[in-house]
ZAFI-896488 format. One line per field, with one value per residue (C-alpha): residue number from 1; residue in one letter; x, y, z. Coordinates in steps of 0.05 Angstrom, whole numbers, plus 5000, padded with zeros to 4 digits. Layout:
N
k <- [NUM ...]
r <- [a ...]
X <- [X ...]
Y <- [Y ...]
Z <- [Z ...]
# end
This chain:
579
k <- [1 2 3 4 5 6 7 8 9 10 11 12 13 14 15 16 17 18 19 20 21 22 23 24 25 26 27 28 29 30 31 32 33 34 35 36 37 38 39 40 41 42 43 44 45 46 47 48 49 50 51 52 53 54 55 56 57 58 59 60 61 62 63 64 65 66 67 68 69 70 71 72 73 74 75 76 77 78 79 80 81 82 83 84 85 86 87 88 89 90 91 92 93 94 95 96 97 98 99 100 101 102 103 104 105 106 107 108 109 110 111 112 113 114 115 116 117 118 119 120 121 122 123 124 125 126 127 128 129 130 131 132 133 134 135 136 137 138 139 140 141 142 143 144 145 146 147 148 149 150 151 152 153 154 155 156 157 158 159 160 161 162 163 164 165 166 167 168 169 170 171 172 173 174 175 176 177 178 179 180 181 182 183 184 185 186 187 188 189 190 191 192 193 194 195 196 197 198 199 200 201 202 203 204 205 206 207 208 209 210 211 212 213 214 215 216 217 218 219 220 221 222 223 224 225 226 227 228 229 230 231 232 233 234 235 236 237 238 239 240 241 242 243 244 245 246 247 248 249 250 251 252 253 254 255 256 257 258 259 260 261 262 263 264 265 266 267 268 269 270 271 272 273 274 275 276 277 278 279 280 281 282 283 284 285 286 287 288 289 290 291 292 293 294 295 296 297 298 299 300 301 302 303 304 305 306 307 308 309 310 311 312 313 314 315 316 317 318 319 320 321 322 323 324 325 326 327 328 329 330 331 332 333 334 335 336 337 338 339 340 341 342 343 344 345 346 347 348 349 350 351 352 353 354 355 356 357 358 359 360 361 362 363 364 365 366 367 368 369 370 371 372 373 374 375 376 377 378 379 380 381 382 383 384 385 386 387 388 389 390 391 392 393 394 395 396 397 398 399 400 401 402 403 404 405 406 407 408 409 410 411 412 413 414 415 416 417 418 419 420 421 422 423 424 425 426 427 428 429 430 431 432 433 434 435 436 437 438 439 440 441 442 443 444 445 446 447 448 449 450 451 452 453 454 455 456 457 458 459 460 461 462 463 464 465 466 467 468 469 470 471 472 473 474 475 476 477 478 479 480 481 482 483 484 485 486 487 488 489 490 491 492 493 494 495 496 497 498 499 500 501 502 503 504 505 506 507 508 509 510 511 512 513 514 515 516 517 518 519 520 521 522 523 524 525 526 527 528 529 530 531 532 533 534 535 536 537 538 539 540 541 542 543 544 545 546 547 548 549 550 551 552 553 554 555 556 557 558 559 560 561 562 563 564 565 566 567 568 569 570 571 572 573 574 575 576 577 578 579]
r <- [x x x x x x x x x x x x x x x x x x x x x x x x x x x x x x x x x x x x x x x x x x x x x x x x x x x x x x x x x x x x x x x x x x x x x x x x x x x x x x x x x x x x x x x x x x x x x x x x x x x x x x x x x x x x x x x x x x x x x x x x x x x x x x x x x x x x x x x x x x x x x x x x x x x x x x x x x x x x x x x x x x x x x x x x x x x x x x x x x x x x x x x x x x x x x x x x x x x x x x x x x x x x x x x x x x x x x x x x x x x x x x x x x x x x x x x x x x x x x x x x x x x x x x x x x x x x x x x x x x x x x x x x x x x x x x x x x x x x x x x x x x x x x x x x x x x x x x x x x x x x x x x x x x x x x x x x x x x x x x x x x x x x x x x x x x x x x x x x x x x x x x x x x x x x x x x x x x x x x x x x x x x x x x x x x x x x x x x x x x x x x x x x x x x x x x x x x x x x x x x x x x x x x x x x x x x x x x x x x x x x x x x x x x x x x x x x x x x x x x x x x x x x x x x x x x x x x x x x x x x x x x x x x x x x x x x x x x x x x x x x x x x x x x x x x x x x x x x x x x x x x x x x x x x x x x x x x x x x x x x x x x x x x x x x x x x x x x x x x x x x x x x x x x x x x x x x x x x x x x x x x x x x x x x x x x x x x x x x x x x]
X <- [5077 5012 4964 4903 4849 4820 4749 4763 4784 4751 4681 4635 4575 4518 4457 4413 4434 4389 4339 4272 4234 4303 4326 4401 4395 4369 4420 4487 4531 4506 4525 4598 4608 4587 4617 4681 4682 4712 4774 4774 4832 4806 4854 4910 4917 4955 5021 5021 5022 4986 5013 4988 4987 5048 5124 5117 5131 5074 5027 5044 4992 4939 4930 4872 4812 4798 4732 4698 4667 4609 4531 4478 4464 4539 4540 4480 4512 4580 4541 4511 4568 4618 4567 4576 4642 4644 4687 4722 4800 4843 4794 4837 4837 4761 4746 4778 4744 4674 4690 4708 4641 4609 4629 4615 4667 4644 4698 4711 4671 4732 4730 4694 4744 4799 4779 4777 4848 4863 4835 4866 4934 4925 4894 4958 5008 5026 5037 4997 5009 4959 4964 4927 4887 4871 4921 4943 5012 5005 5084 5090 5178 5209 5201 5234 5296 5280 5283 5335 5312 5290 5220 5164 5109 5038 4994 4919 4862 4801 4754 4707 4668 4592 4544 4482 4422 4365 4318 4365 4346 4424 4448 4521 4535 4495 4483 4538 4550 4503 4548 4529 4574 4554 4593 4668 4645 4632 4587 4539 4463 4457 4510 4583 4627 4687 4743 4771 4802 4775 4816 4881 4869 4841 4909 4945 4916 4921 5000 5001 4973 5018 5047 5109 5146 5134 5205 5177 5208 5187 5113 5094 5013 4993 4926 4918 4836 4797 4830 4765 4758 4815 4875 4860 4899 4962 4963 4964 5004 5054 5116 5160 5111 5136 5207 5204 5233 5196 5115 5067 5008 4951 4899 4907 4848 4877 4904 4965 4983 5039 5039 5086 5062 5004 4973 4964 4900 4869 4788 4761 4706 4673 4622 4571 4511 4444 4385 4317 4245 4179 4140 4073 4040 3976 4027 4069 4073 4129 4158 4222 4272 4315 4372 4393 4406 4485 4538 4588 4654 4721 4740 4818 4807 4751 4756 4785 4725 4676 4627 4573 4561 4500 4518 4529 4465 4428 4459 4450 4380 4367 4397 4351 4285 4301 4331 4262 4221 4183 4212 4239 4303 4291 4354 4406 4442 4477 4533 4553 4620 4655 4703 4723 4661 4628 4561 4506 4448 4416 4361 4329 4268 4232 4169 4135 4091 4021 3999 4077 4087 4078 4135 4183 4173 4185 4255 4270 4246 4299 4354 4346 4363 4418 4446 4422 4471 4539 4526 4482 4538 4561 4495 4455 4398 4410 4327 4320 4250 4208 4154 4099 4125 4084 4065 4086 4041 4087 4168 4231 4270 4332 4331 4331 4407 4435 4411 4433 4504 4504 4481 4539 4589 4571 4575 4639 4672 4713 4691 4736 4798 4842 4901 4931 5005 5055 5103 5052 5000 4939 4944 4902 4958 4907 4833 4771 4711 4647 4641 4579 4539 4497 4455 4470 4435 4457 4462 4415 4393 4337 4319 4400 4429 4496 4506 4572 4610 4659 4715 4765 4828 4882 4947 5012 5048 5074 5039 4976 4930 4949 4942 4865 4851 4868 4820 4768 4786 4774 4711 4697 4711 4665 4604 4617 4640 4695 4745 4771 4823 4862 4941 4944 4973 5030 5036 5078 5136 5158 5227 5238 5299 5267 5278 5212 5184 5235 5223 5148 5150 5196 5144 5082 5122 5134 5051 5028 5085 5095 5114 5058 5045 5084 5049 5024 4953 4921 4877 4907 4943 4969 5037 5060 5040 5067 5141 5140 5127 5179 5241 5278 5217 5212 5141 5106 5030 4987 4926 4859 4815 4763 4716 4658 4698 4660 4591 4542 4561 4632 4650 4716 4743 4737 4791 4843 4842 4885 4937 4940 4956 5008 5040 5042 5071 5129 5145 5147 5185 5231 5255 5269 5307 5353 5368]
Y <- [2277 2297 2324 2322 2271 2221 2243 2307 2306 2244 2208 2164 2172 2169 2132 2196 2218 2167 2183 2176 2114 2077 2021 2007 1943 1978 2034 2022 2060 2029 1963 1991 2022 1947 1906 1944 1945 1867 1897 1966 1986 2033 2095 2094 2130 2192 2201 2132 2109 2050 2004 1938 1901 1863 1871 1828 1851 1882 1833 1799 1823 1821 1851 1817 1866 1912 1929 1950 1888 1863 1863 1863 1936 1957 1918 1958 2026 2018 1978 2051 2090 2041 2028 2106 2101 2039 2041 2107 2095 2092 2035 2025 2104 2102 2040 2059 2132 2088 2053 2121 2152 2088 2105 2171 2211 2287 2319 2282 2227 2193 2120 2081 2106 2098 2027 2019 2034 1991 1933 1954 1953 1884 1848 1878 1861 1932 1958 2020 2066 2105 2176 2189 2248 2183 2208 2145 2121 2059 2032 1996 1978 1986 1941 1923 1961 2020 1983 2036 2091 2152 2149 2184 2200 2210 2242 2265 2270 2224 2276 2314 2383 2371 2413 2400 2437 2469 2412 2357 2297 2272 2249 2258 2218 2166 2165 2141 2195 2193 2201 2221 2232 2284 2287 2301 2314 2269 2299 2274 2288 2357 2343 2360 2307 2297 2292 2337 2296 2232 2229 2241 2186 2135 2163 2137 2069 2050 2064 2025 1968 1954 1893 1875 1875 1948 1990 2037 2063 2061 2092 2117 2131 2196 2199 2257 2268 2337 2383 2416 2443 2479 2424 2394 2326 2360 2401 2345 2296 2253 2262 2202 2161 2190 2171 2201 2271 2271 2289 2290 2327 2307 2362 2413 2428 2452 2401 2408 2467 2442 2483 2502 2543 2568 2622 2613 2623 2630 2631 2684 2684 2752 2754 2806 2800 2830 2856 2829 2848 2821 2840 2845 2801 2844 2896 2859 2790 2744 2725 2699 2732 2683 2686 2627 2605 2640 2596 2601 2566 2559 2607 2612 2584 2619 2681 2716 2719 2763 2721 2741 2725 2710 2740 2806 2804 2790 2844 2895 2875 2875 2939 2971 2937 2966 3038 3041 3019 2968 2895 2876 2822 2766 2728 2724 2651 2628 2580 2523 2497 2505 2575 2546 2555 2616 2613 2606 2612 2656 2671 2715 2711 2787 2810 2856 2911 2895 2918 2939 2875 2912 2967 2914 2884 2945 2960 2892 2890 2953 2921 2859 2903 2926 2861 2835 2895 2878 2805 2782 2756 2708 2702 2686 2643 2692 2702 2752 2728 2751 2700 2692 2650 2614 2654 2613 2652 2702 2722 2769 2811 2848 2915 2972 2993 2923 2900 2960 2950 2871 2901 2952 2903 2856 2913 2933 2864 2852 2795 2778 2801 2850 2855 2830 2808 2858 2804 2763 2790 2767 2727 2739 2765 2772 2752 2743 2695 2711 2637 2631 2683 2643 2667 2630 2629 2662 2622 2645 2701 2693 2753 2761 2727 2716 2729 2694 2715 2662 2684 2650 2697 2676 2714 2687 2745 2735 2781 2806 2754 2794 2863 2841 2820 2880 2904 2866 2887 2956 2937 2902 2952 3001 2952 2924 2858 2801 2771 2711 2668 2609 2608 2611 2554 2579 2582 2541 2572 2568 2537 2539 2507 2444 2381 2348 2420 2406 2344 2343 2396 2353 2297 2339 2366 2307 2291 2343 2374 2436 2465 2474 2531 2537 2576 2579 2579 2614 2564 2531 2472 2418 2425 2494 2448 2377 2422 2434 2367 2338 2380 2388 2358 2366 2375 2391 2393 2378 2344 2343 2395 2401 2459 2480 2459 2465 2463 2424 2439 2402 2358 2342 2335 2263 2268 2303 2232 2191 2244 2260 2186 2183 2235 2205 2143 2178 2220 2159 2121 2170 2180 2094 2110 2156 2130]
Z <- [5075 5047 5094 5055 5073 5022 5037 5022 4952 4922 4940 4916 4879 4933 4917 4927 4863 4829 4794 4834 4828 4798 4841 4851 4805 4748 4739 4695 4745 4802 4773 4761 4830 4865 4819 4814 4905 4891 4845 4882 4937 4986 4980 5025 5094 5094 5078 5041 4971 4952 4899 4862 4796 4781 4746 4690 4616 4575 4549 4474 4422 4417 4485 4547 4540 4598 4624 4679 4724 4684 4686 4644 4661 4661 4593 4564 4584 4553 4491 4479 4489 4444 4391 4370 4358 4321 4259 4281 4275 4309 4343 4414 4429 4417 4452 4511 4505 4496 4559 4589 4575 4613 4674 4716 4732 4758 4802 4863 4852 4803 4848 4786 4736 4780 4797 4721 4711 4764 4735 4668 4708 4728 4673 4636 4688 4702 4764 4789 4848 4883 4924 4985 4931 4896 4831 4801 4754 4722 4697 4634 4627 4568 4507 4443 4452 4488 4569 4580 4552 4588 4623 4584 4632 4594 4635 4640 4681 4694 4713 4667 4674 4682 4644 4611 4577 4615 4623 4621 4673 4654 4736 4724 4787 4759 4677 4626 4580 4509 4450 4385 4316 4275 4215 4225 4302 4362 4407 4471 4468 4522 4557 4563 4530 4576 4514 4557 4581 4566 4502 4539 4592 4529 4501 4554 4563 4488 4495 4569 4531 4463 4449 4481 4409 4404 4415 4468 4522 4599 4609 4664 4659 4706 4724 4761 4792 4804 4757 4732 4801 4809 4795 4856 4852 4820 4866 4917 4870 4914 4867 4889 4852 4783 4762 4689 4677 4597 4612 4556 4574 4526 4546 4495 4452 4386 4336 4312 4355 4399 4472 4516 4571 4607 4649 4731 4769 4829 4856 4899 4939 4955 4999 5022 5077 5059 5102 5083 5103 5087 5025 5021 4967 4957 4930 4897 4862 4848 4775 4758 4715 4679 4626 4587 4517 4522 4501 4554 4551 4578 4623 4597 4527 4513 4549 4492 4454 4501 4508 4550 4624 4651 4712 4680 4638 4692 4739 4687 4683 4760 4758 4707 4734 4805 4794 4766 4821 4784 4840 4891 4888 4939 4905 4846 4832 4773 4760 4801 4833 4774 4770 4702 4665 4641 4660 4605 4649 4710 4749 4801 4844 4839 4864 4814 4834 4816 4750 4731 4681 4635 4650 4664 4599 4567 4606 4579 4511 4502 4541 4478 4436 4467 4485 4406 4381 4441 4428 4370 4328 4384 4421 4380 4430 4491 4522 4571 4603 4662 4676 4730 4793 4841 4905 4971 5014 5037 5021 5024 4991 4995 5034 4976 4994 5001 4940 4905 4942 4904 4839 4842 4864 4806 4758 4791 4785 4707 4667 4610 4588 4632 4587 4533 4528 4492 4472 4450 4401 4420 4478 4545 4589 4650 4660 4701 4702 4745 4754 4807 4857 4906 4968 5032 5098 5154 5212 5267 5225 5176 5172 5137 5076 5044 4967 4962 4883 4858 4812 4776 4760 4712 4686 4660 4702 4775 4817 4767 4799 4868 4831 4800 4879 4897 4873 4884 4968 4938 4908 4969 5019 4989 4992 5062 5031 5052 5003 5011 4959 4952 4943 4869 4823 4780 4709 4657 4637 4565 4551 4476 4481 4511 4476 4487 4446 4395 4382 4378 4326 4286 4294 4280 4220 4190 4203 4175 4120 4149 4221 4277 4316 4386 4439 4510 4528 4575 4604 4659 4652 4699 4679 4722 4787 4765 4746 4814 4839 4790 4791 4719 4686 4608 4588 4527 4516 4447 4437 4375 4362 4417 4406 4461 4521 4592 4549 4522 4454 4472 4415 4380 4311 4296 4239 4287 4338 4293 4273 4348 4371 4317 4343 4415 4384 4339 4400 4452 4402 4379 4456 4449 4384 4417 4476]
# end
């Protein structure tokens, strides 16, 4: 019995998200969210699964079309978002990716997708079952020989990591995605793209919708919601739903790499309260210091390349500006709810001593240079900037020793790579992201406030997740901090001998006329949790190139799509053919 409530791990878009002066009628999304209510099922109580759609055989070609309940707003969205990938083969994985892009789908707000697929199910004659997390599989039987052959479960997630440039007025509660091809790249205009894992889930609907002529064998479609937050609906992923013991996981990023395991992680939260006292505006004046323009990433694909944090840039130059006497720190923020992103941007609110812009520009002008000679090859657009901000008639700031306990605890904290594997050259063994700080009120207290430091730990060793929070208590304990972390998801194990592996690198072989890579990853996949939830489970993980993950520089290698859904078909069928 699943405990968790459907509130808690999926909502809807709310209506204050709109833009301001937009009505309901006028946006696309709102269109989709009440047309869809008519199709939608309400997700079940707990401890229930609900089902629908029907039993009948897969549909002859050519397949009904699927879209989302129709409008002449909804229309206009997907019209955009298809019209950019028109002519791009193969055309059903990029039609239903177009469709995809339509329809907002931020973590925890995955109803309009998920009444999508529902209405996909239907007008297919599939049936679909629904968790009380709101994780969906969607059946397709067996066809053209392969009814009795083992069930090959293809599975993805609907939800997509929201980032955008500084400046953007993108409402990703709200706005269809804007998708642009550049080249051999498909990209959206400042904005994340959601390939991951929009191509995976566009994967999976393209195979739940062949022709019932096709030998295939049963499908089971797994559609599993707020993974970008910490693998939230695996985690909670009812397991009697899935029958199939093969699982394709089409979330890799690397074409043709084929992937067979993957690190663990867990977040942390530490937590420290800070004094404040009032600062006298005809000494001092406020300005904002801000870093952006860093390209940030993946926290476990791209954690290997030491890209700057903004967190850490900005410490550093807190920490220079106020050894020196030259501000005050009223607050620090960067990040958002995401522990899977390194942040790109960050800012603090400082008040300057009076006639001391000058000094601080000079501190910063040096501390350029050094970051231009640590980073310059890979960040190349990082601005350091301290800028007038408005004065508010009065203000805060930190106490001198409480802000200089945050400082230290933020320079104290590792960002990056902890260790490197010995049996694997080159592989992040263990890592850590500064995901987020953010300053919280203090209930009762406003004279107090709470800086509150996300981290996302990974490592594809039992216990070194344990051994990094460690010491972050130790860190802790010296500052007069509380730590706080969730029960870590585990890592996917490699099993070399697994015939799902083997056989995908016999398929990819014959694509490409020469053996792929086999490796693990240290991102974090959903395939550690779902091999818990599915005992004996065969899994094996691949997917096309996708480079600038978890940014707005995401975009993916246009030419990699059509080898990639080969491969899904030789590997589906060749499980018919040997049954």
């Amino acid at each position: 019995r699943l405990t968790s409530k459907p509130a808690t791990l999926l909502r809807a878009s709310s209506s204050r998200h709109r833009p301001r002066g937009t009505t309901s009628a006028a946006h696309p999304s709102r269109g989709i969210r009440q047309l869809a209510a008519g199709l939608s099922r309400r997700l079940p109580s707990a401890g229930h699964v609900a089902s629908g759609g029907g039993r009948s055989p897969p549909p002859r070609h050519p397949p009904r079309p699927c879209h989302p309940p129709q409008s002449s707003t909804v229309a206009k969205a997907m019209s955009t978002t298809t019209t950019a990938t028109a002519g791009l083969e193969p055309e059903v994985i990029w039609k239903h990716f177009g469709t995809l892009s339509s329809i907002p789908r931020r973590s925890r707000e995955e109803i309009g997708v998920l009444d999508y697929i529902k209405g996909f199910a239907e007008e297919n004659g599939l049936r679909w079952r629904q968790d009380e997390a709101g994780n969906m599989v969607v059946t397709r039987p067996g066809s053209g020989g392969g009814e009795n052959a083992p069930t090959v479960v293809i599975q993805g997630h609907v939800d997509m990591v929201c980032e955008k440039e500084k400046g953007s007025d993108h409402d990703f509660s709200a706005d269809p995605i804007q998708l642009e091809v550049r080249g051999d790249w498909l990209t959206a205009k400042g904005t994340t793209l959601g390939a991951d894992n929009g191509l995976g889930v566009a994967a999976g609907l393209a195979l739940l919708e062949m022709p019932r002529d096709v030998r295939l064998p049963p499908i089971e479609g797994l559609f599993t919601v707020a993974e970008e937050i910490g693998l939230v609906g695996a985690k909670a992923l009812d397991g009697s739903m899935v029958e199939g013991r093969v699982l394709l996981n089409l979330d890799a990023e690397d074409w043709p790499n084929v992937y067979v395991g993957c690190a663990g992680g867990g977040i942390t939260t530490i937590t420290t309260r800070c004094r404040t006292r009032e600062v006298d505006l005809g000494e001092y004046e406020p300005h904002l210091l801000a870093v952006v323009g860093l390209v940030g990433g993946h926290s476990g694909a791209d954690i290997h390349e030491y890209r700057a944090s903004a967190v850490k840039v900005l410490s550093r130059a807190l920490g220079r500006l106020t050894e020196r006497g030259l501000c005050l720190v009223q607050e620090a923020r960067a990040g958002d709810k995401q522990h899977n992103v390194i942040p790109r941007t960050s800012e603090a609110r400082v008040f300057v001593k009076r006639g001391e812009a000058g000094a601080c520009e000079e501190v910063l002008a040096g501390m350029r240079r050094e970051f231009e000679l640590e980073y310059g090859v890979v960040e190349k657009s990082m601005t350091l900037a301290l800028s007038p901000a408005p004065e508010d008639g009065g203000g805060r700031a930190l106490e001198q020793e409480d802000c200089g306990k945050i400082i230290a605890l933020l320079s104290g904290i590792p960002h990056g790579p902890i260790k490197f594997s010995h049996s694997v050259p080159g592989m992040v063994e263990t890592s850590n992201n500064i995901a987020s700080i953010k300053p919280l009120p203090v209930e009762g207290d406003p004279r107090a406030v709470d800086f509150a430091i996300m981290c996302s730990t990974r490592s594809s060793v039992p216990g070194a997740i344990e051994s990094v929070r460690g010491d972050f208590r130790s860190l802790a304990k010296l500052c007069g901090s509380t730590v706080e972390g969730n029960k870590p998801y585990p890592g996917w194990q490699p099993n070399l001998e697994s015939k799902a592996v083997k056989m995908t690198v016999e398929e990819v072989t014959k694509i490409i006329g020469r053996k792929p890579k086999v490796t693990a990853i240290h991102a974090g996949l959903e395939c550690g949790i779902i091999g818990e939830k599915l005992p004996n489970c065969d899994m094996v993980a691949f997917g096309p190139t996708i480079l600038g993950a978890h940014t707005p520089e995401e975009r993916v290698q246009i030419s990699t799509v059509e080898p990639f859904w080969k491969l899904v078909l030789q590997v589906v069928q060749r499980v018919a053919a040997d049954a």
